[in-house]
PDB file of N, H, CA, C and O in Angstrom:
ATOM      1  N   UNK A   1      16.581   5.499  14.799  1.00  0.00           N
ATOM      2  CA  UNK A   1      15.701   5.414  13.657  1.00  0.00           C
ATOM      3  C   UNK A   1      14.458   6.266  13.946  1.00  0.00           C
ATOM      4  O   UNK A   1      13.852   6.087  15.003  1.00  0.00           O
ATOM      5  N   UNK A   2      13.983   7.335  12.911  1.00  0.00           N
ATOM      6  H   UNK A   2      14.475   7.480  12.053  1.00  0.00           H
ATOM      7  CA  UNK A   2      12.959   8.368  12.960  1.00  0.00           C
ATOM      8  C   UNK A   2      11.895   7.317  12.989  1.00  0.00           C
ATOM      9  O   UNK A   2      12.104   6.123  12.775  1.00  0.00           O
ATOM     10  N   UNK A   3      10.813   7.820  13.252  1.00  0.00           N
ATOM     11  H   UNK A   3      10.643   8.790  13.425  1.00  0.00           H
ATOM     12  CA  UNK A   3       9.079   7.602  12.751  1.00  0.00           C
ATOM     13  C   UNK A   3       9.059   7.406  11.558  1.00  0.00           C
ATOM     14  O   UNK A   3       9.073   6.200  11.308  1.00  0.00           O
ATOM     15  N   UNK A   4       9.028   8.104  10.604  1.00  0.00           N
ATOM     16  H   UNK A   4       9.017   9.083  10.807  1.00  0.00           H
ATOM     17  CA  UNK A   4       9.425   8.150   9.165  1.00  0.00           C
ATOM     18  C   UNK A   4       9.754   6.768   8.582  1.00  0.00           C
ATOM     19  O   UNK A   4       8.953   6.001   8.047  1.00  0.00           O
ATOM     20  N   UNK A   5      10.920   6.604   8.755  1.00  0.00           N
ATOM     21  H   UNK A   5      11.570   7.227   9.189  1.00  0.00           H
ATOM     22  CA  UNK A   5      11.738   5.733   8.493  1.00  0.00           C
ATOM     23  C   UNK A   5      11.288   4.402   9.445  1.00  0.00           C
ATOM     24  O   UNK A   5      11.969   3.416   9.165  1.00  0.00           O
ATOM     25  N   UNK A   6      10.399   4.194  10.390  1.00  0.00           N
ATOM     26  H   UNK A   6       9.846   4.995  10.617  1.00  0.00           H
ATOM     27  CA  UNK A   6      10.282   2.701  10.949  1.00  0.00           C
ATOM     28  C   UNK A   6       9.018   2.663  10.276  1.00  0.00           C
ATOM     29  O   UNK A   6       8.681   1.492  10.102  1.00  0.00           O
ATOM     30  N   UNK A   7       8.286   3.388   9.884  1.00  0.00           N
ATOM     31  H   UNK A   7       8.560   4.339  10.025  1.00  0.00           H
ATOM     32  CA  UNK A   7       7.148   3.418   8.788  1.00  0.00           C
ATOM     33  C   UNK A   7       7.303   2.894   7.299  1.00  0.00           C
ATOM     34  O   UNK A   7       6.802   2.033   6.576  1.00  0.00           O
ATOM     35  N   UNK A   8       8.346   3.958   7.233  1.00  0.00           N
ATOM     36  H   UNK A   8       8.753   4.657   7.821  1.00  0.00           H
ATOM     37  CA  UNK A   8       8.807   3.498   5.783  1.00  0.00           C
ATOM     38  C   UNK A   8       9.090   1.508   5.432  1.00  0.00           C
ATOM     39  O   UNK A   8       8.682   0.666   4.632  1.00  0.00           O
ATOM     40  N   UNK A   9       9.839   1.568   6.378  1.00  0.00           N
ATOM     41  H   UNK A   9      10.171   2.252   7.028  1.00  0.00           H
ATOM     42  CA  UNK A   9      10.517  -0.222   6.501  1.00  0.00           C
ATOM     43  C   UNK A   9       8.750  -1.004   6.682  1.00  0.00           C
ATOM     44  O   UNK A   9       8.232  -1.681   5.794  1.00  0.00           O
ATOM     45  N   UNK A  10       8.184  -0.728   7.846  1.00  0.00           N
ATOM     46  H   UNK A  10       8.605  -0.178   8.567  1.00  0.00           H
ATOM     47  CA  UNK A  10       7.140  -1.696   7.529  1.00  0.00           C
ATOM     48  C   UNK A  10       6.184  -1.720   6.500  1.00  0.00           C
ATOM     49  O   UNK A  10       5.503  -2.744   6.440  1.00  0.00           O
ATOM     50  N   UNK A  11       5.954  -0.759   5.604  1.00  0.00           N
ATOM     51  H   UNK A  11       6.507   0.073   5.652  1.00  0.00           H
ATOM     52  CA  UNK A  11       5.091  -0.686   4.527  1.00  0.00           C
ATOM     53  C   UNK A  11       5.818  -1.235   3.630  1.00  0.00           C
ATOM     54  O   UNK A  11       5.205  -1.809   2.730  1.00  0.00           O
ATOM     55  N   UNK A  12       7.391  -1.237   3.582  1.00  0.00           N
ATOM     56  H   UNK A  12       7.889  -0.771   4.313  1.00  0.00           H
ATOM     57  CA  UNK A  12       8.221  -1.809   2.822  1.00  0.00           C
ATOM     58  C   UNK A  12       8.000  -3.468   2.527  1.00  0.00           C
ATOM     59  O   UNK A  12       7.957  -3.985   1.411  1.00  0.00           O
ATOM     60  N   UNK A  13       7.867  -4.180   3.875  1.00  0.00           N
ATOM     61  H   UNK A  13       7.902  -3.760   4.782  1.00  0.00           H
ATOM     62  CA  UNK A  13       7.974  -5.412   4.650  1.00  0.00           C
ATOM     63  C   UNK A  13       6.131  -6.137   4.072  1.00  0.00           C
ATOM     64  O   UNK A  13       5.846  -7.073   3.325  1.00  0.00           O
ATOM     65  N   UNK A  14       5.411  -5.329   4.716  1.00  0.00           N
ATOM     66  H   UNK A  14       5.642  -4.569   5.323  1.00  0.00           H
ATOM     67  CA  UNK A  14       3.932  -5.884   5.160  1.00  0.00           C
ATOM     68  C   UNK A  14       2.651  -5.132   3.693  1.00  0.00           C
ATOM     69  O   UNK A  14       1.683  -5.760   3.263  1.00  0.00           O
ATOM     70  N   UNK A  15       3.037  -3.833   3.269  1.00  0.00           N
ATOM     71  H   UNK A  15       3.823  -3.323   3.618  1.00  0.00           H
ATOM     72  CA  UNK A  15       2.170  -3.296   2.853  1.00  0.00           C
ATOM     73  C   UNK A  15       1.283  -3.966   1.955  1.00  0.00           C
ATOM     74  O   UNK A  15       0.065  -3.802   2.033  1.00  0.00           O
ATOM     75  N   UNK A  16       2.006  -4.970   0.811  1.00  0.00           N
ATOM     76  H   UNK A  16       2.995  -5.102   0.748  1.00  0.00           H
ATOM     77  CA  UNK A  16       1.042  -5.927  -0.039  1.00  0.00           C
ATOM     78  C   UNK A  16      -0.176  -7.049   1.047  1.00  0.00           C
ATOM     79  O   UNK A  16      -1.050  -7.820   0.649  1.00  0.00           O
ATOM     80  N   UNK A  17       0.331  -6.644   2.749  1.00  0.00           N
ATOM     81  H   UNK A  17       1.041  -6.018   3.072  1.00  0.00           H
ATOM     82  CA  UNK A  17      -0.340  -8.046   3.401  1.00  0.00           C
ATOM     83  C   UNK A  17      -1.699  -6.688   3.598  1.00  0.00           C
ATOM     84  O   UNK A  17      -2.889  -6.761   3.293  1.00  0.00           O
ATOM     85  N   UNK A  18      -1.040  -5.706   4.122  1.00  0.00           N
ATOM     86  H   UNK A  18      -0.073  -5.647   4.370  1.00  0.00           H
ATOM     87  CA  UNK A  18      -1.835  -4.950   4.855  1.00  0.00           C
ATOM     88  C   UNK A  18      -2.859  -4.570   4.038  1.00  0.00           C
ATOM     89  O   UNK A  18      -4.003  -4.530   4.492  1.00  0.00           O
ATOM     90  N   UNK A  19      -2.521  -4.152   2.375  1.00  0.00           N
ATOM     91  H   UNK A  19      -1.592  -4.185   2.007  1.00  0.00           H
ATOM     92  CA  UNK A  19      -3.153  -3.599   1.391  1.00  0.00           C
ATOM     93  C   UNK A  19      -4.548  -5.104   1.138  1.00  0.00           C
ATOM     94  O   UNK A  19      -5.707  -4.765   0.900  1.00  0.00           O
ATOM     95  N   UNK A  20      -4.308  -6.107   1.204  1.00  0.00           N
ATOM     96  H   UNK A  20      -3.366  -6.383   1.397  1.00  0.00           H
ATOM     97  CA  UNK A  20      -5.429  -7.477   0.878  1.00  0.00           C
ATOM     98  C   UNK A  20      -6.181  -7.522   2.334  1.00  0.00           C
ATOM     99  O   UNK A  20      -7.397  -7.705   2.263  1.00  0.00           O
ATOM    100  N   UNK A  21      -5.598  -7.375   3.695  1.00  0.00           N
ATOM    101  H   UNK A  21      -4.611  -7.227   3.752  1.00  0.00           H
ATOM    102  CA  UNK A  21      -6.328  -7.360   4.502  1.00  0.00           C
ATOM    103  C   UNK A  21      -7.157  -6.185   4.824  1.00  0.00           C
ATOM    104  O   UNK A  21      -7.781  -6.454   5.850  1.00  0.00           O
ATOM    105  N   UNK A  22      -7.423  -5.077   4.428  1.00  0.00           N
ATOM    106  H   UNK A  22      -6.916  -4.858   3.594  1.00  0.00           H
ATOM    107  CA  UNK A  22      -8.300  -4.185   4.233  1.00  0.00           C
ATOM    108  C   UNK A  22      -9.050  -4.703   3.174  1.00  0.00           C
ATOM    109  O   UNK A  22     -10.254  -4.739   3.427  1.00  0.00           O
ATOM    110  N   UNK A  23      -8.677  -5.184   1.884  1.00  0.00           N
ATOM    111  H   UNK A  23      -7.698  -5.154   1.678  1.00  0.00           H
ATOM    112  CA  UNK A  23      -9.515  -5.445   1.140  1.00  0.00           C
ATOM    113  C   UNK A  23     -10.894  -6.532   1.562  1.00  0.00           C
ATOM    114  O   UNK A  23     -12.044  -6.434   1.134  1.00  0.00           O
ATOM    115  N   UNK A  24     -10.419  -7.432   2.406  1.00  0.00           N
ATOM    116  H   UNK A  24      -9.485  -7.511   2.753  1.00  0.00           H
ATOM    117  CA  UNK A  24     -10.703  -8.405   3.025  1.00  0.00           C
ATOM    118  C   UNK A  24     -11.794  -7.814   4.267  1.00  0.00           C
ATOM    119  O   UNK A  24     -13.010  -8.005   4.276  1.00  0.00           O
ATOM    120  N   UNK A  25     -11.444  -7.479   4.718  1.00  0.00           N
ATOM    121  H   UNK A  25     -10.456  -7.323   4.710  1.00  0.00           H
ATOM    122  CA  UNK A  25     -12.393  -6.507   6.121  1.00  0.00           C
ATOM    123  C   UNK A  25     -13.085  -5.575   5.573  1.00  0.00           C
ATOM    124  O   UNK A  25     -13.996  -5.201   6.310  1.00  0.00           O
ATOM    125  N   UNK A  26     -12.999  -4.710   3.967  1.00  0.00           N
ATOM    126  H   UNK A  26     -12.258  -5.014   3.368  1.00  0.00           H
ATOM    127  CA  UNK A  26     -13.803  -4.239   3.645  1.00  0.00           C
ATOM    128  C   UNK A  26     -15.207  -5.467   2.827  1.00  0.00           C
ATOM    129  O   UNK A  26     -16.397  -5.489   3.139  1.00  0.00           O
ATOM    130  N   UNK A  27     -14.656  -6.157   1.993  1.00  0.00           N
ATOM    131  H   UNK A  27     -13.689  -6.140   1.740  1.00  0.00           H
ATOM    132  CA  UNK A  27     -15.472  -7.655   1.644  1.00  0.00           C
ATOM    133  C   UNK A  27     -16.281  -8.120   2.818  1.00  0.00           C
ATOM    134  O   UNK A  27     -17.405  -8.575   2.606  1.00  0.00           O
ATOM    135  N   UNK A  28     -15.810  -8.046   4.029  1.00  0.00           N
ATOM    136  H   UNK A  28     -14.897  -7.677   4.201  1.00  0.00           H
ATOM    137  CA  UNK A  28     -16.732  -8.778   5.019  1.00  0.00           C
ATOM    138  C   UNK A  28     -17.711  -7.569   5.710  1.00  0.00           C
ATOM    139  O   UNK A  28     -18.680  -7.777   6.441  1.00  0.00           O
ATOM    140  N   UNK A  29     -17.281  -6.484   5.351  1.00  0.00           N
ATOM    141  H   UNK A  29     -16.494  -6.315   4.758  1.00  0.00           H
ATOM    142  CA  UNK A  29     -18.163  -4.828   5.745  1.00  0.00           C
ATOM    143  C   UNK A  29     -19.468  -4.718   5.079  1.00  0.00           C
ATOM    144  O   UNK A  29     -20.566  -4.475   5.581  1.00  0.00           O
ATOM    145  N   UNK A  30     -19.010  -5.036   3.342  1.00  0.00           N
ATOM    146  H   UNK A  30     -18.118  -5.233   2.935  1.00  0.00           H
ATOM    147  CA  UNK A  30     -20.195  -4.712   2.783  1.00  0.00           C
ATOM    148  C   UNK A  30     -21.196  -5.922   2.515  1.00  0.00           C
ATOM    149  O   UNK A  30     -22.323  -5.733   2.058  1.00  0.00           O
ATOM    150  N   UNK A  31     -20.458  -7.773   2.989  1.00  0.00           N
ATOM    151  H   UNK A  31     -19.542  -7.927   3.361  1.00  0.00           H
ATOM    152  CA  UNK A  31     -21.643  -7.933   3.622  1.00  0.00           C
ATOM    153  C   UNK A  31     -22.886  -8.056   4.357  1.00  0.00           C
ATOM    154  O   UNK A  31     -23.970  -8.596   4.141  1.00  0.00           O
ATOM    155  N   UNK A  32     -22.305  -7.283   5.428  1.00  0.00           N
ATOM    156  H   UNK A  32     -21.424  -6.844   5.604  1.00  0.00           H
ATOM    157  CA  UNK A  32     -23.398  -6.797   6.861  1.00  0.00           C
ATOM    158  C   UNK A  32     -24.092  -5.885   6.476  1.00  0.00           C
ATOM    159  O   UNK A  32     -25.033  -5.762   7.259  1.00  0.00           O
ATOM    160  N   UNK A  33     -24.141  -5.030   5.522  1.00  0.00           N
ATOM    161  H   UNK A  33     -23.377  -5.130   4.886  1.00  0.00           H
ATOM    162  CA  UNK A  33     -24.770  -3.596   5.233  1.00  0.00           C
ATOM    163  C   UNK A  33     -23.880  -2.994   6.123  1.00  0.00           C
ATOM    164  O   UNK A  33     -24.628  -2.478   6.953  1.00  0.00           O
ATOM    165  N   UNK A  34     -22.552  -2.714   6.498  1.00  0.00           N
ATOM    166  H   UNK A  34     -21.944  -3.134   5.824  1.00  0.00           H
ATOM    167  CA  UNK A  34     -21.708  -1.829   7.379  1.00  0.00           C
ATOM    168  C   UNK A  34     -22.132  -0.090   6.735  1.00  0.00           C
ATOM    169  O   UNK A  34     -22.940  -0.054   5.808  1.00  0.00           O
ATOM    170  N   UNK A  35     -21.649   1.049   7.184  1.00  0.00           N
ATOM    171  H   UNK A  35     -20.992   1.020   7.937  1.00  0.00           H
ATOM    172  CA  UNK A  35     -21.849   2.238   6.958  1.00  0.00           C
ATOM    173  C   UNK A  35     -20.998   2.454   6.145  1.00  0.00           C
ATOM    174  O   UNK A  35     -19.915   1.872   6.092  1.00  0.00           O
ATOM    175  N   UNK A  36     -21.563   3.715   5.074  1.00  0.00           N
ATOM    176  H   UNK A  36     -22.443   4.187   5.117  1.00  0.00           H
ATOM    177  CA  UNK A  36     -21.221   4.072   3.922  1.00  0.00           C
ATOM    178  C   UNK A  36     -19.740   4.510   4.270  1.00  0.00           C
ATOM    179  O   UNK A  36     -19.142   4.946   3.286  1.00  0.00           O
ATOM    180  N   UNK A  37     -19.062   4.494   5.368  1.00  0.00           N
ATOM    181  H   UNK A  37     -19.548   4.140   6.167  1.00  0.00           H
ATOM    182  CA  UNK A  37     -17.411   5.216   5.704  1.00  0.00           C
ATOM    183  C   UNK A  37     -16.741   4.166   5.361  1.00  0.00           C
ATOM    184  O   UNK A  37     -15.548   4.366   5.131  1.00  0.00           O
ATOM    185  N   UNK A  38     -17.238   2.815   5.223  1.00  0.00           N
ATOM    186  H   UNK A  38     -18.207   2.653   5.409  1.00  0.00           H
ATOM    187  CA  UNK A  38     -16.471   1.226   5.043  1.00  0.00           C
ATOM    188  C   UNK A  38     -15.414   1.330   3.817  1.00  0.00           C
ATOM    189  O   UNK A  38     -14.200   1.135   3.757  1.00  0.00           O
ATOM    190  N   UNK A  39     -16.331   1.697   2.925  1.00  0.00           N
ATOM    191  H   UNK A  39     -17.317   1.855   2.975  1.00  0.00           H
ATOM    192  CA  UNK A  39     -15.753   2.046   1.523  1.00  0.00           C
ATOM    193  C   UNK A  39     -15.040   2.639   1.421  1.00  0.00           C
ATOM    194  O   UNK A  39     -14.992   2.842   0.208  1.00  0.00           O
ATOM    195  N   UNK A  40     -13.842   3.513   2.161  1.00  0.00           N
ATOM    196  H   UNK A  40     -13.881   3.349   3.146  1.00  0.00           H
ATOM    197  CA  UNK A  40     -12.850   4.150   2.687  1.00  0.00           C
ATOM    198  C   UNK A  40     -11.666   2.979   2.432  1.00  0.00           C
ATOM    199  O   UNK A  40     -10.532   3.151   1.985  1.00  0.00           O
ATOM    200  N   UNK A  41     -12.253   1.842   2.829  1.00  0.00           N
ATOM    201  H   UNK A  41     -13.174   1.702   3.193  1.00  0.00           H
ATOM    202  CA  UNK A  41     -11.176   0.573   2.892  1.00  0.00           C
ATOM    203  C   UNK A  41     -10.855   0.296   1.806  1.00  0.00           C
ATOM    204  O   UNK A  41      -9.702  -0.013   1.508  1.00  0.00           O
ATOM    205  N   UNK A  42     -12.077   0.370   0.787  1.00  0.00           N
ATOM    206  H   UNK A  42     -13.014   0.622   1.030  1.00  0.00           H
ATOM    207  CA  UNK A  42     -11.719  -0.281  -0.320  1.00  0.00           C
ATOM    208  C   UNK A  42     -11.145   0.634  -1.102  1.00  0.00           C
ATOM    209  O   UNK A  42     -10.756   0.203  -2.188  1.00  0.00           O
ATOM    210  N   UNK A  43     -10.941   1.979  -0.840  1.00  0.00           N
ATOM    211  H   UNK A  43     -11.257   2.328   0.042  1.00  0.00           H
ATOM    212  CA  UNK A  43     -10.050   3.145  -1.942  1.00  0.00           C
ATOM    213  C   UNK A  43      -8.579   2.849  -1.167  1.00  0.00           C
ATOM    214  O   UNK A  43      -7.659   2.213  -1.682  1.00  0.00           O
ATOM    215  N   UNK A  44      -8.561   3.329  -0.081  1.00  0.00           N
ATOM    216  H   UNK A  44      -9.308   3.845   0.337  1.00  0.00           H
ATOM    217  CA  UNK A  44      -6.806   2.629   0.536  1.00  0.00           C
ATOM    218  C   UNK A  44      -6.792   1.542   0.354  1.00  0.00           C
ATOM    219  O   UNK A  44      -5.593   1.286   0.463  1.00  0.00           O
ATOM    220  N   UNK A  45      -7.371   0.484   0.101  1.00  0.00           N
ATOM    221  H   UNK A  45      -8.345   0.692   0.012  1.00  0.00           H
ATOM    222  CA  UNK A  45      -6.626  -1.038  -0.076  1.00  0.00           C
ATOM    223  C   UNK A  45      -6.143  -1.145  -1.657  1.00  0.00           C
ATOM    224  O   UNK A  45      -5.080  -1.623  -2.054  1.00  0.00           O
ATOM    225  N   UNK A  46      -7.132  -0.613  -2.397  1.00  0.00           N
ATOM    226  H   UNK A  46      -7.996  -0.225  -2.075  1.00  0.00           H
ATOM    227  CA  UNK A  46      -6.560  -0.236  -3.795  1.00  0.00           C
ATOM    228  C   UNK A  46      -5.836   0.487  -4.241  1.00  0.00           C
ATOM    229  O   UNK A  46      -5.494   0.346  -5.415  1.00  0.00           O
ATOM    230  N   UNK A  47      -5.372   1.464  -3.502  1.00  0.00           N
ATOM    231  H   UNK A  47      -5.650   1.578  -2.548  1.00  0.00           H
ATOM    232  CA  UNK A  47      -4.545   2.267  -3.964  1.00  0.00           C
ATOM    233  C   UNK A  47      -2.985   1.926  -2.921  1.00  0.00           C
ATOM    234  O   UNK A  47      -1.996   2.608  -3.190  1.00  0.00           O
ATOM    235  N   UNK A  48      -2.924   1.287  -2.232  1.00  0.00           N
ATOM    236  H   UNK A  48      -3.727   0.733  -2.014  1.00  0.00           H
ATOM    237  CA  UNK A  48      -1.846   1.007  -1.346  1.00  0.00           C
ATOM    238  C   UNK A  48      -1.194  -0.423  -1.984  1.00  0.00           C
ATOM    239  O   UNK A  48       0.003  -0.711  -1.985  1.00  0.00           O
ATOM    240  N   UNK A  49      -2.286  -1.223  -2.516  1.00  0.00           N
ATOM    241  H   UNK A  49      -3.259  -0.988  -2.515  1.00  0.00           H
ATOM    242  CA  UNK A  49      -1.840  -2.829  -2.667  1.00  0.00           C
ATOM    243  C   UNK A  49      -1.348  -1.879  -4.600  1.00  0.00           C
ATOM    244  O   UNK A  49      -0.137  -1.965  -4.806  1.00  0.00           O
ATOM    245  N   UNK A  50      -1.957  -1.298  -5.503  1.00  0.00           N
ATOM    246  H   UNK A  50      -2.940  -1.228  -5.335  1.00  0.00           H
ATOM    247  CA  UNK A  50      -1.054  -0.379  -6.636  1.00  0.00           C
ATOM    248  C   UNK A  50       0.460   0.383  -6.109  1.00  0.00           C
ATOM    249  O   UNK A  50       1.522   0.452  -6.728  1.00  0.00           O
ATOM    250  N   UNK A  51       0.225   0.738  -5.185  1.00  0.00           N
ATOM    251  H   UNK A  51      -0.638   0.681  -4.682  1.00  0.00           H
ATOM    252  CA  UNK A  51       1.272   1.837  -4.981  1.00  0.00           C
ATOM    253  C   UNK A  51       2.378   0.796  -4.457  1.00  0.00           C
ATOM    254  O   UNK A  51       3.526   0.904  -4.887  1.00  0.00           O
ATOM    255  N   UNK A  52       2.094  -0.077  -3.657  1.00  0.00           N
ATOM    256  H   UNK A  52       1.162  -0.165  -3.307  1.00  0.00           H
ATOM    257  CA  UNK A  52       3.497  -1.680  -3.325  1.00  0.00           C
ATOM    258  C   UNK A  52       3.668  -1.982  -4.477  1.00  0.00           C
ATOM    259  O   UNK A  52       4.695  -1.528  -4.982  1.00  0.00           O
ATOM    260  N   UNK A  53       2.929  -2.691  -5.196  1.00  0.00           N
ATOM    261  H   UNK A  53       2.095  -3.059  -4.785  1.00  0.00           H
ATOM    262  CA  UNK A  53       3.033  -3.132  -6.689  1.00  0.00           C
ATOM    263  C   UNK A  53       4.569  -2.409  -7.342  1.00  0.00           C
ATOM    264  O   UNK A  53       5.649  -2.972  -7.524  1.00  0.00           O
ATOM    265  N   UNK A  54       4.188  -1.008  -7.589  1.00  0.00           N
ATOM    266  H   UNK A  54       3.311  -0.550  -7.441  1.00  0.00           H
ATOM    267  CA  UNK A  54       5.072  -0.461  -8.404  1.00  0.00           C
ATOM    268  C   UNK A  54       6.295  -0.053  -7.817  1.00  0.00           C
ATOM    269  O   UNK A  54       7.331  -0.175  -8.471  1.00  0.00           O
ATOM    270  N   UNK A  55       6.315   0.410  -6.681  1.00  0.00           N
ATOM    271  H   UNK A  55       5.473   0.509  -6.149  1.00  0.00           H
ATOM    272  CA  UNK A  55       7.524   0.472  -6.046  1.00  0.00           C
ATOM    273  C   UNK A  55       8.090  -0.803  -5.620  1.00  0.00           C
ATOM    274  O   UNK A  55       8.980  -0.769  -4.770  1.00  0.00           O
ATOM    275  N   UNK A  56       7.698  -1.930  -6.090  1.00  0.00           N
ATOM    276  H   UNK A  56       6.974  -1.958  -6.780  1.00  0.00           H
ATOM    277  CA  UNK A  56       8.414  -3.452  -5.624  1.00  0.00           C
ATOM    278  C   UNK A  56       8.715  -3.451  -7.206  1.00  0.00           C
ATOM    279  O   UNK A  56       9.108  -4.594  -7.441  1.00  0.00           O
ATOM    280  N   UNK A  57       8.715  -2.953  -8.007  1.00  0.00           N
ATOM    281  H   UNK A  57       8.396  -2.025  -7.816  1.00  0.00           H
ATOM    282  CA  UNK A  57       9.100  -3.461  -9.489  1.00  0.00           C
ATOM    283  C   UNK A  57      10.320  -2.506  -9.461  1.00  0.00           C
ATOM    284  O   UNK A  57      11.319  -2.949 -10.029  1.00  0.00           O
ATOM    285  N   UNK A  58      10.429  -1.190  -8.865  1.00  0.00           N
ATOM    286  H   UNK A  58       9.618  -0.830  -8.404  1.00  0.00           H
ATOM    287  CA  UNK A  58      11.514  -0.441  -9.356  1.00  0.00           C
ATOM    288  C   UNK A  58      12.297  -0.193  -8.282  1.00  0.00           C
ATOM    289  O   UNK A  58      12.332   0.931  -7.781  1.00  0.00           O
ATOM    290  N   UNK A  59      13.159  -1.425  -7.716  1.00  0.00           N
ATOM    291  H   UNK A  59      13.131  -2.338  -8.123  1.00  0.00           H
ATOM    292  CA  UNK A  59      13.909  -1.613  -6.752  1.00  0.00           C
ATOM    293  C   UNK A  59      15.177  -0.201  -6.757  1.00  0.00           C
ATOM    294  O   UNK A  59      15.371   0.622  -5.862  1.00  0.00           O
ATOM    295  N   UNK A  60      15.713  -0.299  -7.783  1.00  0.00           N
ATOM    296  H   UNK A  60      15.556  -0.967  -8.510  1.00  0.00           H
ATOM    297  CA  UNK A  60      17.075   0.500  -8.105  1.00  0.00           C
ATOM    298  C   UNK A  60      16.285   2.076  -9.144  1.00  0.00           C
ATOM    299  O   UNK A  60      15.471   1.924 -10.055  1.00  0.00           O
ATOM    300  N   UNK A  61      16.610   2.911  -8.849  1.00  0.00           N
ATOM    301  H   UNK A  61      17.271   3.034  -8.108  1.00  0.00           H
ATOM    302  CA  UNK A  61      16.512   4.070 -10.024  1.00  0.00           C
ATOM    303  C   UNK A  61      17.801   4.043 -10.887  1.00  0.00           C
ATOM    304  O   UNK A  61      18.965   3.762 -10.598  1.00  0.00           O
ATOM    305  N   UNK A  62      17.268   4.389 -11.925  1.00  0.00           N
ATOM    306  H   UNK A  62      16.323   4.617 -12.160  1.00  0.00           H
ATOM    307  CA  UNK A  62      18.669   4.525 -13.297  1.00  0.00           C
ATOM    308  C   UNK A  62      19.867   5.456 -12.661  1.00  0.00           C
ATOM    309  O   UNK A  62      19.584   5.083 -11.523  1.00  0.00           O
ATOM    310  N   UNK A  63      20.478   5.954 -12.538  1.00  0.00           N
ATOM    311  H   UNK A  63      20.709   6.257 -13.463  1.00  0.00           H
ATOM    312  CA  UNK A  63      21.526   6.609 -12.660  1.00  0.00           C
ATOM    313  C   UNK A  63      21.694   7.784 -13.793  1.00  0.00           C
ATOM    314  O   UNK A  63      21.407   7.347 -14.907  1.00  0.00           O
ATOM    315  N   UNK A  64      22.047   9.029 -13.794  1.00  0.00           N
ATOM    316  H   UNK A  64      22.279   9.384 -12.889  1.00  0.00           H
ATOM    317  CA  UNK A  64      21.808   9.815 -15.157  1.00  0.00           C
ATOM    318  C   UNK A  64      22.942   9.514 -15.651  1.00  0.00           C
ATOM    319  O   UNK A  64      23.696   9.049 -14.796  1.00  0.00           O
ATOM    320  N   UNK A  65      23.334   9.576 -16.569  1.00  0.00           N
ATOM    321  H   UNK A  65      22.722   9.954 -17.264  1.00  0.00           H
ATOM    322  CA  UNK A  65      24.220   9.343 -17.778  1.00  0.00           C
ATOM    323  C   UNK A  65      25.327  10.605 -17.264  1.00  0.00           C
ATOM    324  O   UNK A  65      25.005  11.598 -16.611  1.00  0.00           O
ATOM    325  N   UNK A  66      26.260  10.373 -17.597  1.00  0.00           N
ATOM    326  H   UNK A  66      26.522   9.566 -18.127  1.00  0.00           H
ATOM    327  CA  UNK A  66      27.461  11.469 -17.359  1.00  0.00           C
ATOM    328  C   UNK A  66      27.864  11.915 -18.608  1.00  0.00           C
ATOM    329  O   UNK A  66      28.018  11.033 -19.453  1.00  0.00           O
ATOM    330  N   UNK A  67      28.131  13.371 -19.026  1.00  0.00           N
ATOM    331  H   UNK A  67      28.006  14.088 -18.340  1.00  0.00           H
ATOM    332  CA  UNK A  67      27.977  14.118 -20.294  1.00  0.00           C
ATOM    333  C   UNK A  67      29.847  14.183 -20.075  1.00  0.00           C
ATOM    334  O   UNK A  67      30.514  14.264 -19.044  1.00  0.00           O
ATOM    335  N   UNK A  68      30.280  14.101 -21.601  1.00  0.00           N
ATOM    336  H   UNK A  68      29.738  14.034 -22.439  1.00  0.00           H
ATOM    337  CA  UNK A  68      31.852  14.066 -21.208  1.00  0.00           C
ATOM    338  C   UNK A  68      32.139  15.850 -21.124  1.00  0.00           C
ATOM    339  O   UNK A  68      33.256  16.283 -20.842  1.00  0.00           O
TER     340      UNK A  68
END
């Protein structure tokens, strides 16, 4: 099994956990006054916990239609 592909499987597996626990560590960042790079967390946690979202809804792709 490639890199690729043992990547692929755990984002598959964890990514909705991984995507709230950034959200979460960024929430506890910007209560300390942490540095303006924190907010880094909160664009990947939003866009990773969207991007699981939709690829967990479209398990199967359609198939194209066969022309006789």
């Amino acid at each position: 099994m490639s890199f690729a592909q043992l990547t692929h499987q755990i984002f598959q597996r964890f990514g909705i956990i991984i995507a709230i626990a950034l959200l979460v560590i960024w929430a506890i960042g910007t209560l300390f006054d942490g540095p303006g790079g924190i907010h880094l967390l909160l664009t990947i946690g939003v866009s990773m916990l969207i991007w699981r979202i939709v690829v967990r809804g479209d398990r199967v792709h359609p198939k194209p239609k066969k022309q006789p």
